[in-house]
C-alpha positions as CSV (number, residue, x, y, z in Angstrom):
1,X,-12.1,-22.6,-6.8
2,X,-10.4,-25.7,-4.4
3,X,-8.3,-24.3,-1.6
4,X,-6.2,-27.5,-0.2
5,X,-4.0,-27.9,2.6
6,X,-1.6,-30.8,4.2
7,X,-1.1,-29.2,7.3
8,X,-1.8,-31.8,10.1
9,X,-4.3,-32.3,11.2
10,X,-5.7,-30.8,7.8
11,X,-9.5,-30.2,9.2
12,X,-8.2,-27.9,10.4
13,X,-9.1,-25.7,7.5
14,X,-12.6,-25.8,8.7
15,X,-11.9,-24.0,12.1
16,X,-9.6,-20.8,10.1
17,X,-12.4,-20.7,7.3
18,X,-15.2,-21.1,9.8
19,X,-17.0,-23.9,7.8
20,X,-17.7,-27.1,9.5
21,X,-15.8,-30.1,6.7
22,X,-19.0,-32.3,7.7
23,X,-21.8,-30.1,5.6
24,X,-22.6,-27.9,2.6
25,X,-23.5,-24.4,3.3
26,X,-24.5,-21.3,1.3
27,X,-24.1,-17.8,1.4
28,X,-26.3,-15.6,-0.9
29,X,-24.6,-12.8,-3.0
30,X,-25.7,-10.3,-5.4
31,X,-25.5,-12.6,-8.3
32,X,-26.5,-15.9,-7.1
33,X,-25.4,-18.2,-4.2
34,X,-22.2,-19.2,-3.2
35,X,-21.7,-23.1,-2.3
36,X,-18.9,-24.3,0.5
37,X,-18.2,-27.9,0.7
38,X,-15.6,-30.1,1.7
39,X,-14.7,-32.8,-1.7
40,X,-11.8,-34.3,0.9
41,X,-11.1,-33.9,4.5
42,X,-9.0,-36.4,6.4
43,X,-6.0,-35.6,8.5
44,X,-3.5,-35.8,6.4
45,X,-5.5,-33.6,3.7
46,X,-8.2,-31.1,3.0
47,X,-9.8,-29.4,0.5
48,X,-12.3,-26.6,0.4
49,X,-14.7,-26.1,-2.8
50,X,-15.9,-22.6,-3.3
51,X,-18.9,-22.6,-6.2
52,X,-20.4,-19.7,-7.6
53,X,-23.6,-20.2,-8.8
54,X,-24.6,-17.4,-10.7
55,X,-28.6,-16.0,-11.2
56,X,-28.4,-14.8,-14.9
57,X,-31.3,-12.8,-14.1
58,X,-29.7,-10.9,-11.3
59,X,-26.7,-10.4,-13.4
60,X,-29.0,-8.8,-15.6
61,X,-30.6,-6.8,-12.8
62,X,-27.1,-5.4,-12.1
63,X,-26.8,-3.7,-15.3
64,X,-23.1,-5.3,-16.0
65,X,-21.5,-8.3,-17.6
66,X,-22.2,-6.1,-20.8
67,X,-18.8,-7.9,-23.1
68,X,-19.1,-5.0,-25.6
69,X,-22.2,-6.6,-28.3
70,X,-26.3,-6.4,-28.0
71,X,-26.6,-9.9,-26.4
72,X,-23.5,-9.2,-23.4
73,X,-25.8,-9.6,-21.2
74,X,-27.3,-12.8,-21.4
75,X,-24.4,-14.4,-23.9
76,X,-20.8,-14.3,-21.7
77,X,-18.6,-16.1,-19.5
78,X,-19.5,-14.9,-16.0
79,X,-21.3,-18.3,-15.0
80,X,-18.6,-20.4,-16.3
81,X,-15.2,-18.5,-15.2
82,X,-13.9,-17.2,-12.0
83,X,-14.2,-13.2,-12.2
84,X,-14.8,-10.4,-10.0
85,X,-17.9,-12.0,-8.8
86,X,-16.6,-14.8,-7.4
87,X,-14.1,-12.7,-5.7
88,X,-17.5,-10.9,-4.1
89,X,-18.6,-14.2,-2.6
90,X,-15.0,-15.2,-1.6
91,X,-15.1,-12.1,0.7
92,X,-18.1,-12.7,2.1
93,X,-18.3,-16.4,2.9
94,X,-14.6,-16.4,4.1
95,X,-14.9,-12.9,5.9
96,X,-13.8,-14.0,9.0
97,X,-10.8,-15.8,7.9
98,X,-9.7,-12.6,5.8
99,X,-9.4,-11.0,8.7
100,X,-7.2,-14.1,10.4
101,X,-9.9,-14.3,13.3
102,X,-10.3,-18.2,14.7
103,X,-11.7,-18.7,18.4
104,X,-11.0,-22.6,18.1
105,X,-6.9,-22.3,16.7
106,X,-6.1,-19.1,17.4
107,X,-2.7,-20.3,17.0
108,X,-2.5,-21.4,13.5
109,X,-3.9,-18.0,12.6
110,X,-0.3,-16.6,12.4
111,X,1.5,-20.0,11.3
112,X,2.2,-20.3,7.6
113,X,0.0,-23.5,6.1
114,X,1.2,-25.9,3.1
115,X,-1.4,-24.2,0.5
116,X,-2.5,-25.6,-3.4
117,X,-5.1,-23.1,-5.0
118,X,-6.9,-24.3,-7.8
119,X,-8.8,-21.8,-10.3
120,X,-9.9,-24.9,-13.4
121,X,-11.5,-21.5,-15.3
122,X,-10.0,-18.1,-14.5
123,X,-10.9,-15.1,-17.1
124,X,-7.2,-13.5,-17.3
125,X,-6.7,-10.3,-19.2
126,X,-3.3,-10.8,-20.2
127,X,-3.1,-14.5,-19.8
128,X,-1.0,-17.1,-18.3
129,X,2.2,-14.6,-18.2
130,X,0.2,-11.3,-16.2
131,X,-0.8,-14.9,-13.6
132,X,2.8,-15.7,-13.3
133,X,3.5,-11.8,-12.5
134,X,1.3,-11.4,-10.2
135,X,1.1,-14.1,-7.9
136,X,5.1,-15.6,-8.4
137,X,6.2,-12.2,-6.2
138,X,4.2,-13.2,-3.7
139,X,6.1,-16.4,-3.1
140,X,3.4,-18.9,-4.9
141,X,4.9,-21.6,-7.3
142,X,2.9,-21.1,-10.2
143,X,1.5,-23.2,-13.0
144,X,-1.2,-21.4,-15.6
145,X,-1.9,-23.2,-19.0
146,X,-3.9,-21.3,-21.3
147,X,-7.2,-22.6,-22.4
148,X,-8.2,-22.7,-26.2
149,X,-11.2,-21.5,-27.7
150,X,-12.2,-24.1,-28.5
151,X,-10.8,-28.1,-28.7
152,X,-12.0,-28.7,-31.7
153,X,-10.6,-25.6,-33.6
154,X,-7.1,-25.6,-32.0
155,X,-6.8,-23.2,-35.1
156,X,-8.7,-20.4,-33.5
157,X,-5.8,-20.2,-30.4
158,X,-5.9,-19.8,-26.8
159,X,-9.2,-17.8,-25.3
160,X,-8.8,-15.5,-22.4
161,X,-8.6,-17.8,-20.0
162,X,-6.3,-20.2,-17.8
163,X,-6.1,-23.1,-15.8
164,X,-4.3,-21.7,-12.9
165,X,-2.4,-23.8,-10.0
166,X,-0.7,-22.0,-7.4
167,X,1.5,-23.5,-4.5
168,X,3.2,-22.2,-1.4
169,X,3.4,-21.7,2.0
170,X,1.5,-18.7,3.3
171,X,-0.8,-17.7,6.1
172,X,-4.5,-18.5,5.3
173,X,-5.7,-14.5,5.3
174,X,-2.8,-13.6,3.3
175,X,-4.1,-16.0,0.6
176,X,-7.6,-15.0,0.8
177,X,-6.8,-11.7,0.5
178,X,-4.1,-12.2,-2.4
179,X,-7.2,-14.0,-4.2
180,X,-9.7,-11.4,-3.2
181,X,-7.6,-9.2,-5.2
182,X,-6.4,-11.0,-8.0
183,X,-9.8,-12.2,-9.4
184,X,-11.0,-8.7,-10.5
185,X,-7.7,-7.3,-11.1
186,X,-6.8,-10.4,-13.7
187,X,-10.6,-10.5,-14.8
188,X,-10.2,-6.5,-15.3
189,X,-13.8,-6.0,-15.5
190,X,-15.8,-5.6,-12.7
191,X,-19.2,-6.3,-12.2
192,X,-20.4,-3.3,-9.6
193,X,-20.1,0.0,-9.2
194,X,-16.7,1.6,-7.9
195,X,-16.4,4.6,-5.2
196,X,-13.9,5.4,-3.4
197,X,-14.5,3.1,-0.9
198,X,-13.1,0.3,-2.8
199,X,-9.5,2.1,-2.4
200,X,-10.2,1.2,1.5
201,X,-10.9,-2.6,0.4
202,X,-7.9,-2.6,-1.9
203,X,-5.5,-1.1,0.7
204,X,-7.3,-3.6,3.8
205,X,-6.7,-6.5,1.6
206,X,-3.2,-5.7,0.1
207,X,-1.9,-4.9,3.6
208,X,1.9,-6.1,3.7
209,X,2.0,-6.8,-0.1
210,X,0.7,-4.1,-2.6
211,X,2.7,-1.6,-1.1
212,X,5.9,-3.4,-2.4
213,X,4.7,-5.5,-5.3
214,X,6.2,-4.7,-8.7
215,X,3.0,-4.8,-10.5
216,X,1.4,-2.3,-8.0
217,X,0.0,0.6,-10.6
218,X,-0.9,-2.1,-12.7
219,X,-3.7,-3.9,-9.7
220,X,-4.4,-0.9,-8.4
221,X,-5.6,0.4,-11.9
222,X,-7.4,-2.7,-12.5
223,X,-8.9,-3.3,-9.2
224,X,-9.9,0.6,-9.3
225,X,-12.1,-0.2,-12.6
226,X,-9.3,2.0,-14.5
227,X,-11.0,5.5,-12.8
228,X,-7.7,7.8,-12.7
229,X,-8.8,9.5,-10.1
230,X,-8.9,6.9,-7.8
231,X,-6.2,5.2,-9.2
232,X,-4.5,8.3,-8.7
233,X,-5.6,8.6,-4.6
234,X,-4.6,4.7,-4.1
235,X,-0.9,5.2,-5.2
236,X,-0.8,8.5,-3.3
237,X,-1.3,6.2,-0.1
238,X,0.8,3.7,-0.9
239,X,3.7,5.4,-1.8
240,X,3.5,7.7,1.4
241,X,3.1,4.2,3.3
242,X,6.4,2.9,5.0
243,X,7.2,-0.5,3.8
244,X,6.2,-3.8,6.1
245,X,9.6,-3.7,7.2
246,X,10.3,-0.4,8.7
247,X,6.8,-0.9,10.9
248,X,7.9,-4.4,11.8
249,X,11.5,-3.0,13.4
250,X,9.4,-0.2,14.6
251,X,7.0,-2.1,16.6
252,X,9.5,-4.4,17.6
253,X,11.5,-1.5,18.9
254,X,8.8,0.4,21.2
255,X,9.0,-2.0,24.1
256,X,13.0,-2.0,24.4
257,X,14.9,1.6,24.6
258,X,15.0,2.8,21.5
259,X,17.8,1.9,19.1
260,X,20.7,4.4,18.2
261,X,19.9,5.1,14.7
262,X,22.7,5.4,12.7
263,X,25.1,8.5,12.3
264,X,23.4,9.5,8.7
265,X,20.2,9.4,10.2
266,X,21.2,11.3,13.7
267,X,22.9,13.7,11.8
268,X,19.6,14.3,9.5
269,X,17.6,15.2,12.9
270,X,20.4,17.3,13.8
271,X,20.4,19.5,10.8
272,X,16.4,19.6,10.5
273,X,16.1,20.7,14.2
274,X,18.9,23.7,14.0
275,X,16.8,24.6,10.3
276,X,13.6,25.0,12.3
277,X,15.5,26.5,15.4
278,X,17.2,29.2,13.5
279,X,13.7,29.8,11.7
280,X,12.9,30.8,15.3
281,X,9.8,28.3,14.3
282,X,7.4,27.2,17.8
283,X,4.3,25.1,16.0
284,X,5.6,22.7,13.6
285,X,4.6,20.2,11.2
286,X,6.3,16.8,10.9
287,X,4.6,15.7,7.7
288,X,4.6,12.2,6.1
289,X,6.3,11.1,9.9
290,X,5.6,7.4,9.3
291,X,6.3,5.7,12.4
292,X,8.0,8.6,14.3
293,X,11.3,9.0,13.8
294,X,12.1,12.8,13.9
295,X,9.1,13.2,16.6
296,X,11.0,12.5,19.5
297,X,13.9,14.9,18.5
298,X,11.4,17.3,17.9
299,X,9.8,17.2,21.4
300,X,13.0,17.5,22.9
301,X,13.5,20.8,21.7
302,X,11.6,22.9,24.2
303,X,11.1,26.2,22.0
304,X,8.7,23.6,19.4
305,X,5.9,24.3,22.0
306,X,3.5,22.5,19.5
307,X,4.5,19.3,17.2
308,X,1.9,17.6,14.6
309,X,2.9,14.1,13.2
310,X,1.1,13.8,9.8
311,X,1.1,10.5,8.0
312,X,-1.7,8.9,5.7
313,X,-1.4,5.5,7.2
314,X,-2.8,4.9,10.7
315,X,-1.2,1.8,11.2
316,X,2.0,4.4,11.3
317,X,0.4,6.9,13.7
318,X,-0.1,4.0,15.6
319,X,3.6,3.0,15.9
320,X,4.2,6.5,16.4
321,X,2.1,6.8,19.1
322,X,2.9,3.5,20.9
323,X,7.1,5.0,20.0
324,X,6.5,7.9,22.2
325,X,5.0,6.2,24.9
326,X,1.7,8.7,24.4
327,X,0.1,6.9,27.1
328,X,2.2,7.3,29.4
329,X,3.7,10.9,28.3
330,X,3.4,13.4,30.9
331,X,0.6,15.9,30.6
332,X,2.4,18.9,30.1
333,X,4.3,17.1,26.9
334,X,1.0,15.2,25.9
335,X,-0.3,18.7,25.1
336,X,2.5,19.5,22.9
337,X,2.1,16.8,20.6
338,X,-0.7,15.2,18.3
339,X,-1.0,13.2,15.6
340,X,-3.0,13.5,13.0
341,X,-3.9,11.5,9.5
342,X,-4.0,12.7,6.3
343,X,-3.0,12.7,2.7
344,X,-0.1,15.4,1.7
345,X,-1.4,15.4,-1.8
346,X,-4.4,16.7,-0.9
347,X,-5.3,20.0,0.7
348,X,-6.0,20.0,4.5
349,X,-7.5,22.6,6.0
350,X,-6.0,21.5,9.7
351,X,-2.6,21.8,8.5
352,X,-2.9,25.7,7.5
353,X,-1.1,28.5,9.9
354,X,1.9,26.3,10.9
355,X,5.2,28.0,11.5
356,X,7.0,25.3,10.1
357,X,6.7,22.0,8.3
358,X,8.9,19.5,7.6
359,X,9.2,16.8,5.0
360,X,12.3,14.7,5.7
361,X,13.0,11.7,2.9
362,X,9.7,12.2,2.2
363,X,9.6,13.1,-1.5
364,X,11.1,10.4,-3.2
365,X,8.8,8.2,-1.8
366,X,6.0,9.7,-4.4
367,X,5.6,9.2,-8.1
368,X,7.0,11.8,-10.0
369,X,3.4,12.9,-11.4
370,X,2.2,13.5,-7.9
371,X,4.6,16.0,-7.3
372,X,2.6,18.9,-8.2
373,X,-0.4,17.8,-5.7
374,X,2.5,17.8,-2.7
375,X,3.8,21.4,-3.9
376,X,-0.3,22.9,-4.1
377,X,-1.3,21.2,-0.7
378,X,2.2,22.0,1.3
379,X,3.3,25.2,-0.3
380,X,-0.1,26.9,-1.5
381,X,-2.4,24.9,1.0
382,X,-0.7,24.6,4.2
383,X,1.9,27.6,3.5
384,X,4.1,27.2,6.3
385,X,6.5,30.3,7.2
386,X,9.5,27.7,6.5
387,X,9.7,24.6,4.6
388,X,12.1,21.7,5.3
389,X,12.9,19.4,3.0
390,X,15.4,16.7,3.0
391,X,16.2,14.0,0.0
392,X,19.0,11.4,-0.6
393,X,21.8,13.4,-3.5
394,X,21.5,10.4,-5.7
395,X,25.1,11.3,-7.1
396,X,26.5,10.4,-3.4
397,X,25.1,6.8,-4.3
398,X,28.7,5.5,-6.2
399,X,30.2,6.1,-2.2
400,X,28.0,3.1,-1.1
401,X,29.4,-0.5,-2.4
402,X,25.9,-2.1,-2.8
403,X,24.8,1.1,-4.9
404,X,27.5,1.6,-7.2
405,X,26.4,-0.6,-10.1
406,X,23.0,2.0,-9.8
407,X,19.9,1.3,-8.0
408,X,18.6,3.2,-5.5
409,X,18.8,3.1,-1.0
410,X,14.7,2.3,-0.4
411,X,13.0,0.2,-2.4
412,X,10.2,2.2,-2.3
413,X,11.9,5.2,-3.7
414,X,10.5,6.4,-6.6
415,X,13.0,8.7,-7.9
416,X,16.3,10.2,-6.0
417,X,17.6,13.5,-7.0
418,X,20.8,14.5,-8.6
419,X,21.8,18.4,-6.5
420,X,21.1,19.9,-9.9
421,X,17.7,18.1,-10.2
422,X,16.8,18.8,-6.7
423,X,17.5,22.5,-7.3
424,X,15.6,22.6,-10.3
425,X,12.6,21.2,-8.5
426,X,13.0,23.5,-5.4
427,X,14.1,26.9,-7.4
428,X,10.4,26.5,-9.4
429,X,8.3,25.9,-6.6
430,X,10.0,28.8,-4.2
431,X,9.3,30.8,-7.3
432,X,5.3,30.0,-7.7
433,X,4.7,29.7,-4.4
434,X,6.7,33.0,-2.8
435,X,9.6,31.3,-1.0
436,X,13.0,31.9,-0.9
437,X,15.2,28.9,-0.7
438,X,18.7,27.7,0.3
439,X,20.8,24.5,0.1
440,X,22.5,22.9,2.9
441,X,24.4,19.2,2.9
442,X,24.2,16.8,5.5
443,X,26.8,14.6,5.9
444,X,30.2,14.5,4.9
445,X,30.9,16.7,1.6
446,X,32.8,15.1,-0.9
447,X,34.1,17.1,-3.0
448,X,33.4,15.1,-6.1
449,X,29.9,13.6,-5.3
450,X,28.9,16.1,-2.8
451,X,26.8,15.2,0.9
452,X,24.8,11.9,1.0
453,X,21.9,14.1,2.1
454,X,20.6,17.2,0.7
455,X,18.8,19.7,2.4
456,X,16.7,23.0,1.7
457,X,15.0,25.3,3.3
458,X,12.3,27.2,1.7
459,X,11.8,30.7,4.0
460,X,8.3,32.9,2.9
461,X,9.2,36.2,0.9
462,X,7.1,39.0,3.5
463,X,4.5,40.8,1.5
464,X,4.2,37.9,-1.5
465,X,1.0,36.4,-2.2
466,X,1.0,32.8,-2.4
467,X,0.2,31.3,-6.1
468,X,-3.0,29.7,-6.2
């Protein structure tokens, strides 16, 4: 792989990637050893080599490579194409520049660089077409040309893999890290063992990207070695993560006053706080808070003398925490408050004996499938005494111009509710789980299309046992 820039001075490249332009250098991997050199590097351009050069015996060694007959392991492409192993030694001999750490230009860390990525040999389930849908998203220019079988036999068609070009302008991590990624997930067959820390790795290095990219169940599957399970976890995390967006406005928001939100939104808060406040609820559960918004209404109701913030991303507790001003809080309100991070899919034992939890536009940020895991871990699990839950009425939608040729108002929802559908779904798990319910609207009620927001509130029948 060649990784060029002409970003002036262009040596630069040696100081992000932390590899001096003026000598070879090596890394040792798993597999083999991993060459760095320079083949140009003037000012006005510069281009890194990264070579794999794979050990066929420790290929063997690792028990992999195996392409489905009795010689797989010593007859394949893995020495000749760029895979999942060169990904490995990508990470490693570029670790510090994945991170976007440089001592000598700390300032071209940040700055977006003139980039041209060249992969001569790339193994590409799905060919030049699954290249151009994964990387053209990310703002690259893209050029893949399939590679035949064989030159000689133009007969026998195009192999499995492509020449692959890619230009842009991006910051240097976010282009390792897009590569880091794409190599196994295009290669879709790794060459190691996956746990479930390699959901950690996918999320670290798809930070600002995955979350959002319309191929995102596809890489995840594929970088997850197609293990449902984790597939499964990895989807549950990104689809309870806010996008880039809302954290950037957030952040940017917690040294200034906070911004008026706007009159939907307020009036939301509003009708969630009287909910819990006619429940006559005191510890409560703000779950799936994402960067904070209903917290500070919460706190300012003085009979909530406990409030938990619940998010699986702790980049969002963080906003959250730097949006209330934790450090500086008052000690009597520090103790009302903490913020904790976990998964609402999955059961939590912390999260048990709550008067009250509340998921506000929090539902349609999941995948339909995962909806059952939610109703187990909140209703069954956690078993609040009431349940709030708030969801746009996607028949309100024809009220909005921008909406009314479809489509929905996040682009990370994954479904929104019609009020018959969102009955349906509320009706069947008050009934397993020993809840009444009741509807409210927020909003202004049309009488055709009915509130923009729809609200219930699921109350726990005395005396019912909770289904399992």
């Amino acid at each position: 792989m060649t990784l060029s820039t002409t970003h002036r001075p262009a040596t630069d490249l040696g100081f992000l990637l932390h590899k001096n332009p003026a000598r070879a250098q090596q890394v040792e991997v798993s597999t083999g050893t991993a060459h760095v050199f320079y083949p140009e590097a003037t000012d006005e351009r510069c281009t890194v080599a990264l070579l794999l050069e794979v050990d066929p015996i420790a290929l063997v060694r690792g028990n992999r490579g195996n392409e489905g007959f009795a010689l797989g392991q010593h007859v394949n492409d893995r020495p000749y194409a760029a895979s999942s192993l060169l990904a490995v030694a990508l990470g490693k001999a570029f670790a510090s520049a994945r991170r976007g750490v440089s001592k000598e230009r700390p300032d071209l860390v940040d700055q977006p660089l003139p980039l041209e990525v060249h992969l001569p040999a790339l193994s590409c389930r799905g060919g030049a077409e699954l290249a151009e849908r994964f990387f053209a998203p990310l703002g690259w220019q893209v050029e893949a040309r399939a590679l035949p079988l064989d030159e000689q036999f133009p007969e026998w068609g195009d192999s499995r893999h492509v020449d692959l070009r890619l230009r842009g302008t991006q910051r240097l991590a976010d282009a390792i890290n897009q590569l880091y990624v794409a190599l196994p997930v295009l290669d879709d067959a790794k060459h190691y063992w996956v746990s479930t820390d390699e959901i950690d790795k996918l999320l670290r290095a798809g930070s600002g990207w995955l979350a959002t990219h319309p191929e995102r169940e596809l890489i995840t599957q594929r970088y997850l070695a197609h293990q449902r399970s984790l597939a499964g976890q990895a989807m549950t995390r990104l689809a309870e993560v806010d996008d880039a967006d809302t954290f950037d406005d957030a952040v940017a928001e917690v040294a200034e006053a906070p911004e008026r939100p706007a009159p939907l939104a307020r009036l939301r808060q509003e009708a969630v706080v009287a909910a819990l406040r006619a429940a006559g609820a005191h510890r409560v559960l703000d779950l799936g808070c994402g960067a904070g918004a209903l917290l500070p209404a919460l706190l300012a109701e003085s009979s909530f003398t406990e409030v938990v913030g619940v998010d699986v991303s702790s980049r969002a507790l963080e906003v959250a925490a730097r949006r209330l001003r934790l450090d500086r809080m008052p000690d009597r309100q520090r103790a009302r408050v903490s913020l904790l991070q976990s998964a609402l899919t999955y059961r939590d034992a912390r999260l048990a004996g709550y008067d009250a939890a509340v998921l506000m536009e929090v539902v349609e940020h999941l995948d339909p499938d995962r909806l059952p895991a939610l109703e187990h871990a909140v209703f069954a699990a956690a078993a609040p005494s009431t349940a709030v839950v708030t969801t746009p009425n996607a028949e309100h939608n024809v009220r909005y111009p921008a909406l009314a040729g479809g489509g929905m108002r996040h682009r990370d929802h994954r479904f929104e509710w019609t009020r018959a559908e969102f009955a349906e779904w509320a009706d069947g798990v008050a009934a397993r789980r020993g809840y009444a319910v009741r509807y409210l609207g927020v909003g202004g009620d049309d009488p055709e299309v009915g509130p923009p927001t729809q609200l219930a509130v699921f109350t726990r029948t005395p005396g019912q046992e909770v289904a399992a």
